[in-house]
C-alpha positions, -999 to 999 in steps of 0.1 A, spaced: 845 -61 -183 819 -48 -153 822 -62 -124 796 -85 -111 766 -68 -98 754 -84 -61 722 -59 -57 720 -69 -21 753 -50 -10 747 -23 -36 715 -16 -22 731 -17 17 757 4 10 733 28 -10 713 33 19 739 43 44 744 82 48 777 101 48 780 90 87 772 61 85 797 46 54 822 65 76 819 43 105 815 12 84 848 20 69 865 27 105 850 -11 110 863 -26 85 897 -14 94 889 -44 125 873 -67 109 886 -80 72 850 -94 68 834 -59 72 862 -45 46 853 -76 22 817 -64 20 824 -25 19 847 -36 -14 822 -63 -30 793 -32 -21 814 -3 -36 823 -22 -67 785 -33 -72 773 1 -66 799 14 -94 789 -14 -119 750 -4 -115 754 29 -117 776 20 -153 743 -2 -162 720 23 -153 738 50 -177 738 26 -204 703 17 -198 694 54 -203 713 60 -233 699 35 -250 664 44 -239 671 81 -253 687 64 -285 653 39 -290 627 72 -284 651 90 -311 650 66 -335 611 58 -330 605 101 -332 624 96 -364 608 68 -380 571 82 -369 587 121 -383 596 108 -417 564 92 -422 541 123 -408 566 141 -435 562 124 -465 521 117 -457 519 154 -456 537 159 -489 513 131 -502 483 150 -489 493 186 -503 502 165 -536 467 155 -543 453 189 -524 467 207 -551 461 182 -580 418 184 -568 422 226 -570 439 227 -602 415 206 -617 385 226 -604 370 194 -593 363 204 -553 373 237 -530 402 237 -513 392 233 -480 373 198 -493 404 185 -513 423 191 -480 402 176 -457 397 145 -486 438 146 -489 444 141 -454 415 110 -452 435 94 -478 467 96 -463 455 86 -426 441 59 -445 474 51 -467 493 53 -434 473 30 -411 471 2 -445 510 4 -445 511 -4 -411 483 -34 -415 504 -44 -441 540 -49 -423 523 -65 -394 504 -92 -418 539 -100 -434 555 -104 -403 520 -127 -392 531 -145 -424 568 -149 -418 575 -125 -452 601 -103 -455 595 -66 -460 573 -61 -432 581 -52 -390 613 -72 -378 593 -82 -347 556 -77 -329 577 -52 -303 588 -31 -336 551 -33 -349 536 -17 -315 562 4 -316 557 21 -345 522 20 -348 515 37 -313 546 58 -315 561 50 -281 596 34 -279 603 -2 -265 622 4 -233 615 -18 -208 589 -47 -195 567 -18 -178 564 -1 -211 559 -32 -229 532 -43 -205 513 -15 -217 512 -25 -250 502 -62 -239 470 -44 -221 467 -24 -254 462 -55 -278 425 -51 -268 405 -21 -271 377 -7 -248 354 -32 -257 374 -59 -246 389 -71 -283 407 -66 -312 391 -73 -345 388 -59 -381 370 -25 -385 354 -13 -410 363 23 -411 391 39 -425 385 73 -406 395 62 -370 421 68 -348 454 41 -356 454 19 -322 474 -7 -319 441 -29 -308 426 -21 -342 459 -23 -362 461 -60 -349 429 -67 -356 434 -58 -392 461 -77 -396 450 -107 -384 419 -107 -403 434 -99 -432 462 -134 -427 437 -153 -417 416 -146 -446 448 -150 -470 452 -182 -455 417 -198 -453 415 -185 -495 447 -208 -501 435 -242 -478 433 -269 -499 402 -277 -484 388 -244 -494 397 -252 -533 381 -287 -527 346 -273 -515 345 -247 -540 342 -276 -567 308 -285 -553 292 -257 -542 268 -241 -562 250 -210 -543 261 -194 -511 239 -170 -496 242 -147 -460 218 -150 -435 209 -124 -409 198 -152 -383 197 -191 -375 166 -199 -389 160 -224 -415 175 -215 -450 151 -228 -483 166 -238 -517 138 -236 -542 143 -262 -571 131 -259 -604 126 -281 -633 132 -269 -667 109 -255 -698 120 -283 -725 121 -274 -755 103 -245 -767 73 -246 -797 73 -231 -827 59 -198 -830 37 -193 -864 35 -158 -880 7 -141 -872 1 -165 -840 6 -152 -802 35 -163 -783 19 -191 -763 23 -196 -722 48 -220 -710 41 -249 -687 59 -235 -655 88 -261 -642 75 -281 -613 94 -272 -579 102 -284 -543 128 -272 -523 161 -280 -498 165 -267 -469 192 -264 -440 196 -248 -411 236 -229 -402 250 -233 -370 282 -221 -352 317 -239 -351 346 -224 -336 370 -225 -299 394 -206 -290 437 -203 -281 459 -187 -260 491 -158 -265 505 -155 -230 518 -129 -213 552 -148 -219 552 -149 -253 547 -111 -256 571 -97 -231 602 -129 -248 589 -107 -281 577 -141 -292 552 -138 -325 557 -177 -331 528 -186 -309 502 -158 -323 513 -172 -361 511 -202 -357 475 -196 -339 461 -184 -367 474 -203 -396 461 -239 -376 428 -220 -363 421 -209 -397 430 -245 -412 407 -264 -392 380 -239 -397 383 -249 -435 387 -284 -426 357 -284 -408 336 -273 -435 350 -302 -460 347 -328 -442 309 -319 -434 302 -319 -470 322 -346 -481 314 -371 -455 277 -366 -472 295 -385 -496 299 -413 -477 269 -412 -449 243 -412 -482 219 -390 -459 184 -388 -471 179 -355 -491 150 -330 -477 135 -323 -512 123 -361 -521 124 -381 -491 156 -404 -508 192 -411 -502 217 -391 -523 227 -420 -542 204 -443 -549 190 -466 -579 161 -442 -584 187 -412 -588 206 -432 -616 240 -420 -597 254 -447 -577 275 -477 -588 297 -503 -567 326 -506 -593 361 -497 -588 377 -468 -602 389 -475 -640 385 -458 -671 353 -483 -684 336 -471 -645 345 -440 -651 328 -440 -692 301 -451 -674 298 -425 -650 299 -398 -678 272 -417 -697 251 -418 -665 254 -380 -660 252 -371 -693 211 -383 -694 203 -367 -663 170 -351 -670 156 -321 -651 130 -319 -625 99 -338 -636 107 -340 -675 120 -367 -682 123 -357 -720 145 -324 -706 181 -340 -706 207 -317 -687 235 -328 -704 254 -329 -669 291 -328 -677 318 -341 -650 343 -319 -639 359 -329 -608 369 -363 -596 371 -367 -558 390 -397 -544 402 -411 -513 442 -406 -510 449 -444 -522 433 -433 -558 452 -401 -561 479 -417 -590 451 -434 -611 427 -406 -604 456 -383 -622 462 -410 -648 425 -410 -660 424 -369 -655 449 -368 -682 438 -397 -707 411 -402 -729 395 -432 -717 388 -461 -743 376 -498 -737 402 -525 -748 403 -532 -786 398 -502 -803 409 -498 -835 439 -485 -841 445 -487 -805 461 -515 -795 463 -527 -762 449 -497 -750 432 -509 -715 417 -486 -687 438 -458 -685 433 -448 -727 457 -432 -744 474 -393 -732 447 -367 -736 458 -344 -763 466 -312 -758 445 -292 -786 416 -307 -767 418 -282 -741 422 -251 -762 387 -229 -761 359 -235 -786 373 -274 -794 340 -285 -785 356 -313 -759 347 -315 -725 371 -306 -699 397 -327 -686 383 -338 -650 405 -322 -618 409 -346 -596 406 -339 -558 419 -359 -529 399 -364 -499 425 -373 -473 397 -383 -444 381 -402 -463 386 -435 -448 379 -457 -476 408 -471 -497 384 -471 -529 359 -447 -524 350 -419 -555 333 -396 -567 324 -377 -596 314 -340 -594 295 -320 -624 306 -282 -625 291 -267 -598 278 -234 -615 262 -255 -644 244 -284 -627 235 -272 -586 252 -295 -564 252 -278 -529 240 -246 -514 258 -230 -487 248 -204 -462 265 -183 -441 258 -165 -411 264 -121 -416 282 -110 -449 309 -131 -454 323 -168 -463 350 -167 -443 355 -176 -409 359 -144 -380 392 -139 -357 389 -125 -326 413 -115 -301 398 -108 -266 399 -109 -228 374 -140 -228 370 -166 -200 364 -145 -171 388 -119 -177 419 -143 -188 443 -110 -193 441 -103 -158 433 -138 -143 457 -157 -163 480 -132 -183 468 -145 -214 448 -127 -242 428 -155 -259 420 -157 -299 388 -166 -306 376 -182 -342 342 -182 -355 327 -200 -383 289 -204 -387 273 -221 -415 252 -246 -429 241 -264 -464 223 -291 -479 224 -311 -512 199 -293 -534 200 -317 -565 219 -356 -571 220 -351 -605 252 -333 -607 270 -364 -583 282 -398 -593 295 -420 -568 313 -451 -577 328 -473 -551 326 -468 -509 
């Protein structure tokens, strides 16, 4: 067992020269309290240097094992790359020199996606991936994890030269640790904002995304229908059609988003429970924000841009006030089901319900009626059938049956309405909302940065930003029903 260290002494007796630790000891001889400290300081001096040495060795041992681990992958990427070198020659289907230099692209870009792909499974608390965010840094910048000096490094490296760490979109780059992270994290937050239940939910409804390249105002152009079409005589020109009559929707998108901290803390205790759980809640409420906007249209009725009217209204022949059964819900289809288009009334759409969105009280009869065939009371050969019909049967669902679909039903959990539903046409046969998005993508943006001043060097914090920017608008009430509120 090592002696206990006291640094104090260690250090006192350590700075004493030859002459000097003579006299002390010719002191002590005197003076048991002088010979008490020479002892304590010899001993602690002895444990250190014990420390120390271990301290070393397992520094060598750590920069072995990360030169190791970074050789056998530069060894087996090269076999890749001369693999598939030799497999382009062969084949006569570029020169050499090209099918190296393609080769060696791949495997760079093979190497760097392996590394991506450990860190998002240790973002995701898998298995199979790094054992811990020291491990990760370790291996992808090739340095060994000694001590909180060499650690601090890569805490300043979690943010590249333009202050953040994001997703790139280049596959021909150098592998930093800043852009390795920023993979990673886009690619777990994107995995996790694809399986929010709130992302599923808004799916049902929407019928047309689109990407804009500014904040302006985004249009929706609606368009009636042709009816049906005339006969066409032999001999007799095809005739022109009576263009639909049109108006449009319009929105405008606007940014959501705010930001949390991973401290200095965190990073040095090698501490990736703050960082994951960051970015599974940021991403959460990023999709959370975006259903409840849309589905507390719902309930606020807003008036609709195209014709001047609230969403559900008389005139819309989509609104009722009675409570969720399977005789509302018959009447719900019917009402649909003689939707006409735009400014035809003889055009019926035929709008078919697909989705049935309740508040969290209705969730078990919502089920129960998804799964039924609904009937009124008395039927023949259906005794004491009620609301809730009899079990839907299972040939119904098979393709081509000619049945329309059993409804899904959806819980809105904000809603704060015991009886409040709704009833939802498919989305990409009936428009229902359009979406629009700010850039290229649907999904909201993570970035880690030095924000707020400098907050890595002011506050030993690197702060994760999120970014969502969007906006929609109803773009047609035929495809919504809603009972009660």
């Amino acid at each position: 067992m090592d002696t206990k260290i006291d640094l104090d002494a260690a250090r006192w007796w350590a700075s004493l020269d030859g002459s000097e630790k003579r006299t002390a000891e010719k002191i002590a001889e005197d003076q048991p309290s002088w010979a008490e400290r020479i002892i304590v300081a010899k001993n602690s001096t002895e444990a250190l240097e014990r420390y120390e040495a271990r301290e070393r060795q397992r520094v060598v041992e750590a920069e072995m094992a990360a030169r190791a681990d970074e050789q056998q992958w530069q060894t087996n990427l090269a076999r890749a790359a001369e693999l598939d070198r030799r497999a382009a020659e062969a084949a006569g289907l570029i020169p050499a020199d090209q099918a190296l230099a393609a080769a060696q692209v791949r495997v760079v870009a093979e190497d760097r996606d392996k590394k991506v792909d450990n860190l998002v499974r240790l973002l995701a608390g898998q298995g199979g991936g790094y054992p811990s965010i020291h491990r990760a840094w370790s291996h992808v910048t090739g340095r060994a994890v000694v001590d909180s000096a060499g650690l601090r490094d890569g805490w300043a490296e979690m943010i590249d030269d333009a202050g953040h760490a994001q997703a790139q979109e280049s596959v021909v780059f150098p592998t930093t640790w800043a852009g390795v992270l920023g993979d990673a994290v886009t690619r777990r937050m994107i995995a996790e904002y694809a399986a929010s239940p709130s992302t599923a939910a808004v799916q049902a409804v929407v019928s047309s995304s689109s990407f804009a390249v500014d904040f302006r105002s985004q249009r929706f152009e609606r368009l009636g229908g042709y009816g049906t079409l005339p006969i066409v005589n032999q001999g007799v020109p095809y005739q022109p059609l009576t263009s639909p009559a049109n108006d449009e929707a319009s929105f405008t998108i606007a940014k959501r988003g705010g930001t949390e901290d991973y401290t200095l803390e965190a990073w040095l205790a090698d501490d990736i429970q703050p960082l994951r759980s960051a970015i599974v809640k940021l991403t959460r409420a990023a999709a959370g924000t975006l259903a409840r906007a849309i589905f507390d249209t719902f309930t606020t009725n807003p008036t609709l841009t195209y014709d001047g009217s609230a969403l559900f209204v008389a005139g819309h022949s989509n609104t009722a006030t009675t409570a969720l059964s399977a005789a509302a819900l018959g009447a719900a289809r019917k009402a649909m089901r003689k939707q006409a288009a735009l400014s035809d009334p003889a055009d019926v759409i035929g709008a078919v319900p697909r989705s049935l969105f309740v508040a969290a009280d209705l969730e078990d009869t919502a089920v129960a009626l998804a799964v039924s065939v609904p009937m009124a009371a008395g039927v023949s050969g259906q005794a004491g059938a009620t609301n809730m019909g009899v079990q839907r049967p299972p040939e119904w669902d098979q393709p081509g049956c000619g049945v329309p679909p059993a409804l899904m039903p959806i819980v809105v959990p904000h809603w704060s309405s015991s009886t409040q539903w709704v009833l939802a046409a498919d989305p990409t046969s009936v428009p229902i909302i359009a979406i629009g998005y700010l850039g290229t993508t649907a999904n909201p943006a993570i970035t880690i940065g030095n924000f707020s001043g400098g907050s890595m060097y002011s506050s030993d914090k690197v702060t994760l930003k999120i970014q969502h920017v969007w906006g929609f608008a109803v773009v047609d009430h035929r495809g919504l029903y809603r009972g009660n509120t």
